[in-house]
C-alpha positions in Angstrom: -9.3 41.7 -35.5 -7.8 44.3 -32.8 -4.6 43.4 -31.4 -6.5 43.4 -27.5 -8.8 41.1 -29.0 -6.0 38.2 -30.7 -3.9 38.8 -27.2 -7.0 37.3 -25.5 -7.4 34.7 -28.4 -3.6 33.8 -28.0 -3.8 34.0 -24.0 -7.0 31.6 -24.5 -5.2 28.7 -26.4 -2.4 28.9 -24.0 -4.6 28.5 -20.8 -6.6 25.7 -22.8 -2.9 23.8 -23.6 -1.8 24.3 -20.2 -5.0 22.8 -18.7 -5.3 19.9 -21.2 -1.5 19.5 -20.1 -2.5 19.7 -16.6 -5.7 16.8 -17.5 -2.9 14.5 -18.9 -0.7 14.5 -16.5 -3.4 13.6 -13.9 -4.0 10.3 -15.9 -0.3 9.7 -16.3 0.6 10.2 -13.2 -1.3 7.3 -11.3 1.1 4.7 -13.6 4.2 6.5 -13.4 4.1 7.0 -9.7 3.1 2.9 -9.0 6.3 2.3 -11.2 8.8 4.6 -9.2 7.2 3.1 -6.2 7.5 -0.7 -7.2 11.1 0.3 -8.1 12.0 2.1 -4.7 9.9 -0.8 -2.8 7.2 1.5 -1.5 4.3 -0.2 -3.5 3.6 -4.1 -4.3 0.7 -4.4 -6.0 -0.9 -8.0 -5.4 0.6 -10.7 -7.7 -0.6 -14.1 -7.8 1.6 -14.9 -10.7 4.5 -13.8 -9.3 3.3 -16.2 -6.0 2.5 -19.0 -8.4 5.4 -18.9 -10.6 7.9 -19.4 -8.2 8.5 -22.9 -7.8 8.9 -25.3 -5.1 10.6 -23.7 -1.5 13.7 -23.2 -0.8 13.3 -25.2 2.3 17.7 -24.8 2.1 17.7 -21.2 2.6 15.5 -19.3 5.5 14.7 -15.5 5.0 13.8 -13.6 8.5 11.0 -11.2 7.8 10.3 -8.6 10.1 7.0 -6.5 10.5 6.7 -3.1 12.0 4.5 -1.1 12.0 4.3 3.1 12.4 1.4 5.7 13.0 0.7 8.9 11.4 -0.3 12.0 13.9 -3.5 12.5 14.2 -5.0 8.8 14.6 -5.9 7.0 17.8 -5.2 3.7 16.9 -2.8 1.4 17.7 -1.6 -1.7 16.0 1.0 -4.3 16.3 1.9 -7.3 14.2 1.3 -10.8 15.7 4.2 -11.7 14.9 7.5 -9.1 15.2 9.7 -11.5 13.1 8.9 -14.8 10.9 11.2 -16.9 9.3 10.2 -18.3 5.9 11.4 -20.6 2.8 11.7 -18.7 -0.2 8.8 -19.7 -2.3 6.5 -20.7 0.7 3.4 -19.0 1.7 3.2 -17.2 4.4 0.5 -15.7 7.3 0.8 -13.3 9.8 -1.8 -10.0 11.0 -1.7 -7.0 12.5 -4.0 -6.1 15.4 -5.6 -3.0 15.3 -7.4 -1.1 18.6 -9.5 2.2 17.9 -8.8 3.8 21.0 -10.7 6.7 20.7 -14.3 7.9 21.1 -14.9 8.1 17.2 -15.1 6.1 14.0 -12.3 6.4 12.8 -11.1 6.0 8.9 -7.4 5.5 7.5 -5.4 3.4 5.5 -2.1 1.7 6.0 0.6 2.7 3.3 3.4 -0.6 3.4 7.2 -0.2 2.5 9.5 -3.0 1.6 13.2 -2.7 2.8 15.7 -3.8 1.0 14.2 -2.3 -1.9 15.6 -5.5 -4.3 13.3 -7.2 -2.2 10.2 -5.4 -3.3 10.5 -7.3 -6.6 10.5 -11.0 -5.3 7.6 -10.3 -2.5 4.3 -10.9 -3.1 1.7 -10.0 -1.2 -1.7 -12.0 -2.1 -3.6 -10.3 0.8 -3.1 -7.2 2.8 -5.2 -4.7 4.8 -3.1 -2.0 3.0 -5.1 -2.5 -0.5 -8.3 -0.8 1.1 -9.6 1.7 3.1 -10.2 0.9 6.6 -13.1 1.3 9.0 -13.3 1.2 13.0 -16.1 2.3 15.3 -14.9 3.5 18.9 -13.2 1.4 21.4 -13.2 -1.9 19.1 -10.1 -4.2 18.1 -9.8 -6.6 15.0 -6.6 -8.6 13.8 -6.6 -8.2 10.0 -4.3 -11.0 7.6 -1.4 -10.5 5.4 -0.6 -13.3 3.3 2.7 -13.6 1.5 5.5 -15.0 -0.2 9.1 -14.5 -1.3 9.9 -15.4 -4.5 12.6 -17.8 -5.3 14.7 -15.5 -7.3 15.4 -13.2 -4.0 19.2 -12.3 -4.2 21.1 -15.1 -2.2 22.6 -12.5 0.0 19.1 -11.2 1.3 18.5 -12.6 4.2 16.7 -10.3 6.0 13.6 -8.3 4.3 11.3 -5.7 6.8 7.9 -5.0 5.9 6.8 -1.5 7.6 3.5 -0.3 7.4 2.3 3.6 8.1 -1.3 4.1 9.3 -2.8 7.5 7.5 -6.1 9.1 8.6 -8.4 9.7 5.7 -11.5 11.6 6.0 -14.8 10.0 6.3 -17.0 8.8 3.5 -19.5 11.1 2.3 -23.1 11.2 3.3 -24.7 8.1 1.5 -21.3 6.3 0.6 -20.1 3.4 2.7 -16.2 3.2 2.9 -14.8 1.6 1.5 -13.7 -1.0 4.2 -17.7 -1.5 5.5 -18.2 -2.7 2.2 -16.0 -5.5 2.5 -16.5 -6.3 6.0 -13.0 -5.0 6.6 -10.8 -6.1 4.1 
């Protein structure tokens, strides 16, 4: 074999390790990125065990929970929370919603990306139903209140009183020809 030929054999295997590399990381980074997020607050995936395994409420202790909400350039869509600030028990479920108004002359398609502040509050809040776990549809110049159910775990740290839930509107880019969004398909939620 000529050396030109086992410098392209050799500069084969290393593009072949550096794409399987590439291929792996793609499927570990999905996990890796949902843990750094639950850590840091940023993601709560749905947890009807945490919910559940709480216990009675704290009807001793009140939490204030405040919701806010923030919108990424390039979307025509406002939305407030019905309620700016609740106050709940630890352990006890909780409602509110945030209203949403496509101003504009489109359809338009985003999702809402939450974050939970203080970040040790992340770990004691469960939400059991949000908007932010799909994909969202609107057609032009409509308005719908969407739920997000909740509930602070028991274990919060005594001196939390205070936890803010902020979500961030992104645009995504509509569905493909012949797919329905996700959100149509589950008449919004």
């Amino acid at each position: 074999m000529s050396d030109s030929a086992q410098g392209r054999k050799r500069r084969g295997l290393k593009y072949a390790i550096i794409a399987a590399a590439m291929v792996g990381f793609a499927f570990i980074n999905v996990p890796l990125f949902r843990v750094f997020c639950t850590h840091f607050g940023i993601y709560v995936p749905p947890d009807e065990r945490l919910a559940a395994s709480t216990g009675p409420a704290n009807t001793h202790r009140d939490v204030n929970v405040l919701f806010s909400s923030v919108l990424a350039k390039g979307l025509d869509v406002s939305f407030t929370p019905v309620h700016a600030m609740q106050t709940v028990h630890p352990g006890q479920r909780a409602e509110n919603g945030y209203t949403f108004t496509n101003n504009s002359d489109h359809t338009v398609h985003f999702r809402a990306i939450h974050d939970i502040y203080p970040y040790q509050a992340a770990n004691h809040l469960s939400l059991i139903q949000c908007f932010c776990y799909t994909n969202q549809t609107m057609a032009p110049h409509t308005t719908k209140t969407l739920p997000v159910i909740y509930q602070i775990n028991t274990g919060l740290d005594p001196l939390v009183s205070r936890v803010s839930m902020m979500y961030t509107l992104e645009p995504l880019a509509p569905a493909a020809p012949g797919t329905a969004p996700a959100a149509a398909s589950q008449g919004g939620q």
